[in-house]
N, C-alpha and C positions, 0 to 999 in steps of 0.2 A: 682613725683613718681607715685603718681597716674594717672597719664596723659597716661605714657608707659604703664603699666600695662594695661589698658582703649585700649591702641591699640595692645596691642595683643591677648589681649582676641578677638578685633574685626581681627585682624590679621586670628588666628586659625578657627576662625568663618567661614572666605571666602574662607579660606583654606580649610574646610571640604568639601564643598560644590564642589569645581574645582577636589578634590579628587573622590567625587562620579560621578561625571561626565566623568571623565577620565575610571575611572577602569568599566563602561556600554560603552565605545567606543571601537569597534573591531579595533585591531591589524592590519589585514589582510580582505579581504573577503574570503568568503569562494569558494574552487576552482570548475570551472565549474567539468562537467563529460568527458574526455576525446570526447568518442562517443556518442551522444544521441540515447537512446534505444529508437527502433523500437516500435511503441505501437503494445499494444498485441492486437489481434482479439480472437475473442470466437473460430474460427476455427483453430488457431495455437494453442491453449493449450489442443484440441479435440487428443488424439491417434486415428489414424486410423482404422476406422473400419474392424476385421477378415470377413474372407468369411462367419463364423457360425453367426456371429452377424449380417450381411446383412441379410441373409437367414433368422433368425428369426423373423427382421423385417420387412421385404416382405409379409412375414406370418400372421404376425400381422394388419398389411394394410390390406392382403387380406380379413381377416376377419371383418376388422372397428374396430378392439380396440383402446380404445385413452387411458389416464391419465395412473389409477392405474391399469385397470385390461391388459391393454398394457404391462406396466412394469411387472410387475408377469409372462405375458405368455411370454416374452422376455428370464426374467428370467429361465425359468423351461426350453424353448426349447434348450437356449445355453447347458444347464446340459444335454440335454438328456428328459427329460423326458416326453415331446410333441411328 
């Protein structure tokens, strides 16, 4: 009697183990992407610049602004107020 008992307990034992191991193995893999997307470039997610935003950056050249004070006079000319 103790004999059976001795081999189930070691039964259940190996049992647990084939258990964890199964239910960590994928089913299926996982499915490609139909199309592979295009990689992006900095200049495809750029909107086109309008004609007032060229113009105020010409302006800006022409004067030699760089960084922040570029930006600001960028800014204020598309508004108007350059």
């Amino acid at each position: 009697m103790k004999h059976v008992v001795h081999l189930m307990i070691i039964g259940a034992f190996v049992l647990s183990f084939s258990a964890v191991g199964y239910a960590q193995m994928q089913a299926t893999p996982p499915a490609a992407p139909a199309t592979p997307a295009a990689p992006a470039t900095p200049q495809a997610k750029k909107a086109p610049m309008s004609a007032k935003s060229k113009e105020c950056s010409e302006k800006a050249t022409a004067q030699g602004l760089h960084g922040k004070a570029r930006k600001e006079f960028r800014e204020k000319c598309k508004k108007g107020e350059t």
